[in-house]
C-alpha positions as CSV (number, residue, x, y, z in Angstrom):
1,X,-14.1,26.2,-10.3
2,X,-17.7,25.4,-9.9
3,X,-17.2,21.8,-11.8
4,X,-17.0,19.8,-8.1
5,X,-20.5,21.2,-7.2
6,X,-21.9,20.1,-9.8
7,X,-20.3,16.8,-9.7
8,X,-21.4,16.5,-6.4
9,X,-24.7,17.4,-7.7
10,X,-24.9,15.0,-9.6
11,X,-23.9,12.2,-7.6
12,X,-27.2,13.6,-4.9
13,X,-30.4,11.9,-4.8
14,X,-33.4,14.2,-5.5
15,X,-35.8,12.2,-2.6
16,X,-34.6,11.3,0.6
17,X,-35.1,7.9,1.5
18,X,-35.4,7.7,5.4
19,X,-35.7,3.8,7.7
20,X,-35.9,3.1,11.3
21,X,-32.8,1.9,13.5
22,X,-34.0,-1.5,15.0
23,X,-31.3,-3.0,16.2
24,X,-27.1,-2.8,16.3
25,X,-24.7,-5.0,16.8
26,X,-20.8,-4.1,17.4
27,X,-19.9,-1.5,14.7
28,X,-23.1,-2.4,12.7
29,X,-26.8,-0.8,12.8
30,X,-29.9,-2.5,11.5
31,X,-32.8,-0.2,9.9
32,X,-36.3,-1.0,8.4
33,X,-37.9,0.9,5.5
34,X,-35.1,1.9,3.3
35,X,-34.6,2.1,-0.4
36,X,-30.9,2.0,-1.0
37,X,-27.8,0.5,-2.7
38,X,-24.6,-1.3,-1.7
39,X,-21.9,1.7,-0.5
40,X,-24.4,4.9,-0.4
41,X,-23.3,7.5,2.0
42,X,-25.8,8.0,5.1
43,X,-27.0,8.9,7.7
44,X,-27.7,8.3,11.3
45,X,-30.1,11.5,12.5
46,X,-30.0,11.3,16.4
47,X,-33.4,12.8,18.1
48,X,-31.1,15.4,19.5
49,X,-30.1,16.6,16.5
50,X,-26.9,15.3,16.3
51,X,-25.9,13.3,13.1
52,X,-23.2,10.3,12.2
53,X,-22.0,9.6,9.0
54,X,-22.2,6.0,7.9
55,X,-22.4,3.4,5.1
56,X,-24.8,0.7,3.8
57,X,-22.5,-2.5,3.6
58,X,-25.0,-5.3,3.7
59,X,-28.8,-6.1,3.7
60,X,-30.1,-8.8,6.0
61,X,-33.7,-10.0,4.6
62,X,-35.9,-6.5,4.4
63,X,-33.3,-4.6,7.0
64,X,-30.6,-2.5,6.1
65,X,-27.0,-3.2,7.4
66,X,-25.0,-0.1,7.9
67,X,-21.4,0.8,9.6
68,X,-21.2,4.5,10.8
69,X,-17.6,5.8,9.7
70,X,-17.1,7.1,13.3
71,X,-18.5,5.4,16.5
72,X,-22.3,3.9,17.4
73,X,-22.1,5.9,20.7
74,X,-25.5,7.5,21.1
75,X,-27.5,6.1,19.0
76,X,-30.4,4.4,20.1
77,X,-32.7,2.6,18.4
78,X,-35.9,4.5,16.9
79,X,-33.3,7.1,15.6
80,X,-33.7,7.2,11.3
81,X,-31.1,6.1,9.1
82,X,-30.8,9.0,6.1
83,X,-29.9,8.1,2.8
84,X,-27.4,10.8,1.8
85,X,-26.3,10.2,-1.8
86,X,-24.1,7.9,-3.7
87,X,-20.7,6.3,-3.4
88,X,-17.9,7.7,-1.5
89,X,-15.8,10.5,-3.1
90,X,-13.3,12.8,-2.5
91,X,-12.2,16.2,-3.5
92,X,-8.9,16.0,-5.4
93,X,-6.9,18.8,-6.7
94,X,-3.3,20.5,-7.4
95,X,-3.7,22.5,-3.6
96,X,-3.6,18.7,-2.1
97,X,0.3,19.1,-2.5
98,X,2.0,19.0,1.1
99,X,-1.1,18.3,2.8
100,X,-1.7,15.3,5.4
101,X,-5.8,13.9,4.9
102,X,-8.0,11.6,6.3
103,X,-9.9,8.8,4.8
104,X,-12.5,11.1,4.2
105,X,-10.4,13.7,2.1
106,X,-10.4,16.4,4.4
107,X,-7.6,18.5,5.9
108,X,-6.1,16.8,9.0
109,X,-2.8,18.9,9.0
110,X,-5.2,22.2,10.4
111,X,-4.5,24.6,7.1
112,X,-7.2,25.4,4.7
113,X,-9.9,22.8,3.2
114,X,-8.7,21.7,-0.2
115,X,-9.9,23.3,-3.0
116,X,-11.2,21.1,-5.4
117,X,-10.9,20.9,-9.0
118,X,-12.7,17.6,-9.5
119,X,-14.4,15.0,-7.4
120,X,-13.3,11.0,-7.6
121,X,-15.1,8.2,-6.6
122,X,-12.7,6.0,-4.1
123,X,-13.7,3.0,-4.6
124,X,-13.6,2.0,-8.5
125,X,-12.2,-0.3,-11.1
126,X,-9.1,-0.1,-12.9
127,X,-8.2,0.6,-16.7
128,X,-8.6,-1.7,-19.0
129,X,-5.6,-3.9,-20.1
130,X,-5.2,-2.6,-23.2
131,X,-5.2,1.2,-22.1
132,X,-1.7,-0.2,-20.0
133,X,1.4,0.6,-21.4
134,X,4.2,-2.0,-21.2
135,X,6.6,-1.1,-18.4
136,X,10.1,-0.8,-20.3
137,X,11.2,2.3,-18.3
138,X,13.5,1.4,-14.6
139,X,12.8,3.5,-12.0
140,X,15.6,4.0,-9.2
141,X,14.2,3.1,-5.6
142,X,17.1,5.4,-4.1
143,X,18.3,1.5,-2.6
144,X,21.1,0.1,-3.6
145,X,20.1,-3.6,-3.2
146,X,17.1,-2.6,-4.6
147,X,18.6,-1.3,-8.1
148,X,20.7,-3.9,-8.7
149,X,18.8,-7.4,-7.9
150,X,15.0,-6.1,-8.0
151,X,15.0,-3.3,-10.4
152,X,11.6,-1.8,-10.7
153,X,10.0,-0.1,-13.2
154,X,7.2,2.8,-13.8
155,X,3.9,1.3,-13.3
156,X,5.4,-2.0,-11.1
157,X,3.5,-3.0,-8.1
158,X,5.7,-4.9,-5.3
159,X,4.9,-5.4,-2.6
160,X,7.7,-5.7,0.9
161,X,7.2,-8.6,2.9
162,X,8.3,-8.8,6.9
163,X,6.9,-9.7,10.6
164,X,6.4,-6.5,12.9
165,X,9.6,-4.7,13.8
166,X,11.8,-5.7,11.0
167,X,12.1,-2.3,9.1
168,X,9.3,-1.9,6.4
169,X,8.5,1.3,7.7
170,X,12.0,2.7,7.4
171,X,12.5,1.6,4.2
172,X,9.6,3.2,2.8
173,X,10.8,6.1,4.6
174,X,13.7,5.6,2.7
175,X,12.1,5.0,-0.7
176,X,9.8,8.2,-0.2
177,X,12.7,10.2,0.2
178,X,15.2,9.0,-3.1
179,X,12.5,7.3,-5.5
180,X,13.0,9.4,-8.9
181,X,8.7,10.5,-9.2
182,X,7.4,13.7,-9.8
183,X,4.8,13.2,-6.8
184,X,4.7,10.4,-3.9
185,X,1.2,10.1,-2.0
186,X,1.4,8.1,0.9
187,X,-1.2,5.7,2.7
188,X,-1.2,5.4,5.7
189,X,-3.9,2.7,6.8
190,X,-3.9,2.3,10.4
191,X,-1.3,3.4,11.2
192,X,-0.2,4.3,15.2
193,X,-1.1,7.5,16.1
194,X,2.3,9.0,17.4
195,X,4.2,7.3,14.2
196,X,2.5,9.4,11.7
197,X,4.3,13.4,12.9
198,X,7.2,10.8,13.2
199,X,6.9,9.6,9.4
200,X,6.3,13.6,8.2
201,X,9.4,14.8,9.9
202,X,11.9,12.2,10.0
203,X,10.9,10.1,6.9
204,X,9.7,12.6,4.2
205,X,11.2,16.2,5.5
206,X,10.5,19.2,4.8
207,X,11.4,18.5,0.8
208,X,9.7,15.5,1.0
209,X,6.6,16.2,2.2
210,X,6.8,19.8,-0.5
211,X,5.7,17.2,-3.2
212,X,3.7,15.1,-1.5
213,X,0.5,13.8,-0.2
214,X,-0.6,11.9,3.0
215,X,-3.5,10.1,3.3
216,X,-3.5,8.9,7.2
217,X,-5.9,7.1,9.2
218,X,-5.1,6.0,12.1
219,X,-5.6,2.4,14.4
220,X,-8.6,4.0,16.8
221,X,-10.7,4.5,13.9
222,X,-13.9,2.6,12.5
223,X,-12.7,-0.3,9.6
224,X,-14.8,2.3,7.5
225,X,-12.2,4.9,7.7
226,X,-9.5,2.4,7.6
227,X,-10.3,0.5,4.2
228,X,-10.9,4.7,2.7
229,X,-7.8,5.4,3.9
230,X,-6.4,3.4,1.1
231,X,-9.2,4.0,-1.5
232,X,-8.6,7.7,-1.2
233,X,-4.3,7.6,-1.9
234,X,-5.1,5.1,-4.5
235,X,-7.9,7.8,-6.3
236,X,-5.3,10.5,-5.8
237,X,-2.3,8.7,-7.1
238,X,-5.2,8.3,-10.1
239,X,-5.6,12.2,-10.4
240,X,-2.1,13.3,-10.7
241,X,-1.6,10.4,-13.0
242,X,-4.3,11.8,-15.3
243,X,-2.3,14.7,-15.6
244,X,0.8,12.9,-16.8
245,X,3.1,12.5,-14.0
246,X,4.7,9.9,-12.9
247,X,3.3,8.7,-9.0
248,X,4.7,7.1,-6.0
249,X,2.2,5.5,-4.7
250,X,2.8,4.0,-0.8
251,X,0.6,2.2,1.0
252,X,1.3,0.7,4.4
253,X,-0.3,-1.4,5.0
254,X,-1.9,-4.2,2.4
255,X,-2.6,-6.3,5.3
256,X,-4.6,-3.5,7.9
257,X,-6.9,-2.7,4.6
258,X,-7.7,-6.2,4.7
259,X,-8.1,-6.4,8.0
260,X,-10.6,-3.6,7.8
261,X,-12.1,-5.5,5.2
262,X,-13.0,-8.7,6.7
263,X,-14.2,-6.9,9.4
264,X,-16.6,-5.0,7.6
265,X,-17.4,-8.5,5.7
266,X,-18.3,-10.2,8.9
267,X,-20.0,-7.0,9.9
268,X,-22.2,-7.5,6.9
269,X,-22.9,-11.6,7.3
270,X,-20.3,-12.8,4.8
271,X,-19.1,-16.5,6.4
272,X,-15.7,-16.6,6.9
273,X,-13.7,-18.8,4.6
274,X,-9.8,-18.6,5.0
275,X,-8.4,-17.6,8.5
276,X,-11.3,-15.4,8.7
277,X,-11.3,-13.5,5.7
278,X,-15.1,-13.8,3.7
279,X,-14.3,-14.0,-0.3
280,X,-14.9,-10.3,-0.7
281,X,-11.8,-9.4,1.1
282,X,-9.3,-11.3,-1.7
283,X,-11.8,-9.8,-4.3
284,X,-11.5,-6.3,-2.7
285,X,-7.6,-6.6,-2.6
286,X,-6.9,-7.2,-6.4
287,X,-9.7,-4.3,-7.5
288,X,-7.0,-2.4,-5.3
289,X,-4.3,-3.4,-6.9
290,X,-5.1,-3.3,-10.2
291,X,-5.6,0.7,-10.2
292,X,-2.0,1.2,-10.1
293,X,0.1,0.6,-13.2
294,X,2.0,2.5,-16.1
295,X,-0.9,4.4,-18.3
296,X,-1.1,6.3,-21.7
297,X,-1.0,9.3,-19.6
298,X,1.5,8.6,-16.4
299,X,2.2,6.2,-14.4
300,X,1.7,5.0,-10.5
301,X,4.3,3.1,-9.3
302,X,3.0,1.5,-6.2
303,X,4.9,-0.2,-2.9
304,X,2.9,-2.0,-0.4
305,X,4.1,-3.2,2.5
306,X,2.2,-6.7,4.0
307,X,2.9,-8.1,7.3
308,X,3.5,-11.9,7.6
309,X,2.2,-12.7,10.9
310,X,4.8,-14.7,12.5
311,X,6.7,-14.9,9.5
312,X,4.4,-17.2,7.7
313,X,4.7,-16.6,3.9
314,X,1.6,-19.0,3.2
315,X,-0.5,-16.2,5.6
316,X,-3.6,-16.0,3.1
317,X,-3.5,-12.5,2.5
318,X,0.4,-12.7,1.8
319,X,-0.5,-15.6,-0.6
320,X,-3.3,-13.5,-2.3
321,X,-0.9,-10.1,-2.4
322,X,2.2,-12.1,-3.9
323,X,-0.3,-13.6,-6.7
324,X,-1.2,-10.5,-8.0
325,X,1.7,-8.4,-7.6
326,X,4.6,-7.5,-9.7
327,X,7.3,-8.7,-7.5
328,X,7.9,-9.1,-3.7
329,X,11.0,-8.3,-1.5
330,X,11.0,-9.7,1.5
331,X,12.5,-8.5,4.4
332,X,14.8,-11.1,7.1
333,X,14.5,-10.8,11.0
334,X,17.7,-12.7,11.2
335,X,19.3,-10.4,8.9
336,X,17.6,-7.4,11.1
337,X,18.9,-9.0,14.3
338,X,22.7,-9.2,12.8
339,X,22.5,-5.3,11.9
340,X,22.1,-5.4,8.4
341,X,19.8,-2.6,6.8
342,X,17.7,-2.9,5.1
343,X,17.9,-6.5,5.7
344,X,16.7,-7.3,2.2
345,X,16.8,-11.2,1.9
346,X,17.7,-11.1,-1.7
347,X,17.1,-15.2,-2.6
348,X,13.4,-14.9,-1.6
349,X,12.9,-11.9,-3.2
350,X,11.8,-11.1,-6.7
351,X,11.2,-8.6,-9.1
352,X,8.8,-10.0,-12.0
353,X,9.6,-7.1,-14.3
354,X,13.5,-6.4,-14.1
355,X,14.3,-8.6,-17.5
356,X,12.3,-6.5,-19.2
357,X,13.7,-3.4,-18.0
358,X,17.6,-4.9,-17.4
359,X,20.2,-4.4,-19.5
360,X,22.2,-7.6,-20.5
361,X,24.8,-6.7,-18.7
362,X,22.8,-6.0,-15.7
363,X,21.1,-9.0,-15.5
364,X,24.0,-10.7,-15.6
365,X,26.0,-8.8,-13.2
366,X,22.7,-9.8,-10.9
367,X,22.6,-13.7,-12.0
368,X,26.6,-14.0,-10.6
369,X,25.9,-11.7,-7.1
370,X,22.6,-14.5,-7.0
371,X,24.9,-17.4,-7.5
372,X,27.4,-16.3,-4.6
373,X,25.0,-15.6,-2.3
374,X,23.4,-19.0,-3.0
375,X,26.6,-21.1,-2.9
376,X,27.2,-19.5,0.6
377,X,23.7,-19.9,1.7
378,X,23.5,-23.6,0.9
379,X,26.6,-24.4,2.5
380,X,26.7,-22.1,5.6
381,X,25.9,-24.6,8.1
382,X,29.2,-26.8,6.8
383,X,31.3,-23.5,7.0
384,X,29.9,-23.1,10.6
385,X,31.1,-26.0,11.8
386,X,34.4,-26.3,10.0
387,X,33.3,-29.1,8.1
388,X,34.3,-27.3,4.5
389,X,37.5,-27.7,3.1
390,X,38.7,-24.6,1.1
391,X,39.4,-25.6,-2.7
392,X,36.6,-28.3,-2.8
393,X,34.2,-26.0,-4.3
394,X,35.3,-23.0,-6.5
395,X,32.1,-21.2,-6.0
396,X,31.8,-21.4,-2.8
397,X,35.3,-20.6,-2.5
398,X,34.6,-17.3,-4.2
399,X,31.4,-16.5,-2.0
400,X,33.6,-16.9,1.2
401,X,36.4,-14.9,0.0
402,X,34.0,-12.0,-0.7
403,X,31.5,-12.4,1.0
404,X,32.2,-9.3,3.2
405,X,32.3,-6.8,0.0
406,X,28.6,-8.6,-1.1
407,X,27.4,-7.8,2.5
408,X,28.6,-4.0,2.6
409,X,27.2,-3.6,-1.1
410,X,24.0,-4.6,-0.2
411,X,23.9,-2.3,2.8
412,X,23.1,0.9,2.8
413,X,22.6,4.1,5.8
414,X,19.0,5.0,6.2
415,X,20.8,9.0,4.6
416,X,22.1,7.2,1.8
417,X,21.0,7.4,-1.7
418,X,21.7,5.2,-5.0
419,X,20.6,5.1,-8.4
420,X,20.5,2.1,-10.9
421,X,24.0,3.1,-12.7
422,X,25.4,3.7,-9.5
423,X,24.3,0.6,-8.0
424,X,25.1,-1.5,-11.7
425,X,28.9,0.3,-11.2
426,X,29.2,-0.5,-7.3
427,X,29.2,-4.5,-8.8
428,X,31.2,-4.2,-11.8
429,X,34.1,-6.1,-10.2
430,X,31.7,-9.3,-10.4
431,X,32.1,-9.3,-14.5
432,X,35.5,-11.4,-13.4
433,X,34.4,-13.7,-11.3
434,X,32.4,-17.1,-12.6
């Protein structure tokens, strides 16, 4: 019981190193006469007393560049800049189960502090490659559309693709809910403050949220607090992973942790190279990324969600994400505005992984659903206009005729749930067709 005192022991310096605030600039102070390293805790020590908690991002000649987690308000220059101890960490343990946190690991849901049983450091690398197990196992999303043309498996990483206001957030909700994991810890990184009692009680439930942990910060706070948000549900998707069970881990979203990030990059002096991101944000996303995985022990299965501004799929950080993830499923606003949920635009979409994890038969159940939706897809403008002439094409004369049994397949009620055999048996009538 005593083992997180004396990690955090440990990880304290014996001397206090104290500098002088000399100037701040947005959500960045400026101090002289400190000894410290890149990402120690500090602190800013007000001459009333008061004190703000903060981190050393960046050094500018022989001055210190720090970002206080919270706000600057009332700090003034002359005030000292602490040296507190070492890199950020959290408290993790089993009594984190139905619990909402901030960035920060402490109870936002007003019950009792966590007790701790360990203490992680948030921001760290990943295992090695060859502690990775090969992912061989499927996993069932609880989607039907899902199971049968993107099958994940334990330890994937995808990541879900839209523009703002096309569903990721409800089908997360609906992934928290059905995904077959012994634990699901949920990021939320920026999130609006009103959506997240709205996520608890309509998207997890009571059940949900039983076996569950929720990592929130919210769009007011500092980028500090922000980038943690996702640090800390990564390190405890890590901790119950070490323990052997198998993790859903779900952060939303990739793109406001790299928002966070440039800003703290710029904060810091970085130049910025590629619509405003400096090089440490791309370098900062795969260290992320990389954490999750399928382990000797465990496994963290991990869905991130990344906005395309305006629908742009060469957006930089979508670029970056879809280069190191394990698959991406991309989600349609024309398909949202028709109606269809979750409007799942299954051509653009991919899962790296499923023929590996497919059976034959699956695979090609999926390669013939593919082929209809293509031959329709390619010829839809010619079917709109009247232009196509039945019996000139026998594929496409398949994808018309059932077109309307593909489209209610790979549909589903926000309620609903699916597995991978059910979803394989919902399209065994394609086995005579092609």
């Amino acid at each position: 019981m005593l083992q997180p005192y004396f990690d955090s022991l440990a990880q304290m310096k014996p001397i206090r190193s104290f500098g002088t605030i000399t100037e701040a600039n947005g959500n960045s102070i400026e101090a002289e006469g400190l000894s410290c390293a890149l990402g120690d805790t500090c602190e800013i020590v007000c001459i009333d007393g008061s004190r703000h908690s903060a981190e050393v991002v960046g050094f500018r000649g022989s001055r210190t560049i720090a970002m206080p987690l919270a706000t600057t308000t009332g700090v003034k220059r002359g005030n000292r800049l602490m040296i507190a101890g070492g890199s950020a960490s959290m408290p993790v343990g089993q009594s984190m189960l139905g619990r909402v946190l901030g960035g920060d690991g402490k109870a936002l849901d007003g019950g009792r502090a966590i007790l701790a049983e360990t203490t992680l450091t948030l921001d760290r690398l990943g295992p090695k490659p060859f502690v990775r197990e090969p992912i061989r196992e499927p996993l069932d999303s609880g989607i039907r559309a899902i199971d049968m043309m993107l099958t994940v498996g334990r330890g994937q990483r995808i990541g879900i693709f839209g523009g703002s206001g096309v569903g990721k957030s409800t089908l997360i909700g609906m992934m928290t809910r059905n995904t077959s994991a012994d634990i699901t810890v949920v990021g939320l990184v920026g999130e609006r403050g009103r959506e997240v009692r709205e996520f608890l009680e309509d998207s997890l439930g009571e059940e949900g949220i039983a076996r569950s942990v929720v990592v929130v910060s919210t769009s007011d706070e500092s980028p500090l607090m922000r980038m943690r948000a996702a640090l800390a549900a990564t390190a405890t998707a890590e901790y119950f992973a070490a323990q052997g069970k198998h993790v859903l881990l779900v952060l939303d979203s990739l793109t406001r942790f790299a928002m966070a990030a440039r800003e703290v990059g710029l904060a810091a002096g970085e130049p910025p190279a590629t619509k405003g991101y400096p090089p440490s944000v791309f370098a900062k996303l795969a260290r992320l990324l990389e954490r999750a995985g399928n382990f000797e022990k465990g496994s963290i299965t991990g869905f991130y969600t990344v906005l395309m501004e305006g629908d742009d799929e060469n957006d930089p950080i979508v670029d970056s994400a879809r280069s190191i993830l394990d698959g991406h499923i991309v989600l349609s606003r024309d398909l949202a505005s028709e109606g269809v949920y979750p409007p799942i635009d299954v051509l653009r979409s991919l899962s790296r992984l499923m023929p590996a994890i497919a059976t034959d038969a699956h695979l090609g159940r999926a390669r013939k659903v593919r082929r209809l939706l293509a031959a329709y897809a390619r010829s839809e403008d010619l079917l709109r206009v009247g232009a196509y002439r039945a019996g000139t094409d026998r594929e496409l004369d398949l994808a018309i005729e059932h077109r309307p049994q593909l489209r209610a397949l790979l549909q589903q009620g926000v309620a609903d749930s699916c597995t991978v055999a059910e979803a394989l048996q919902a399209f065994a009538w394609v086995d005579g067709l092609l």
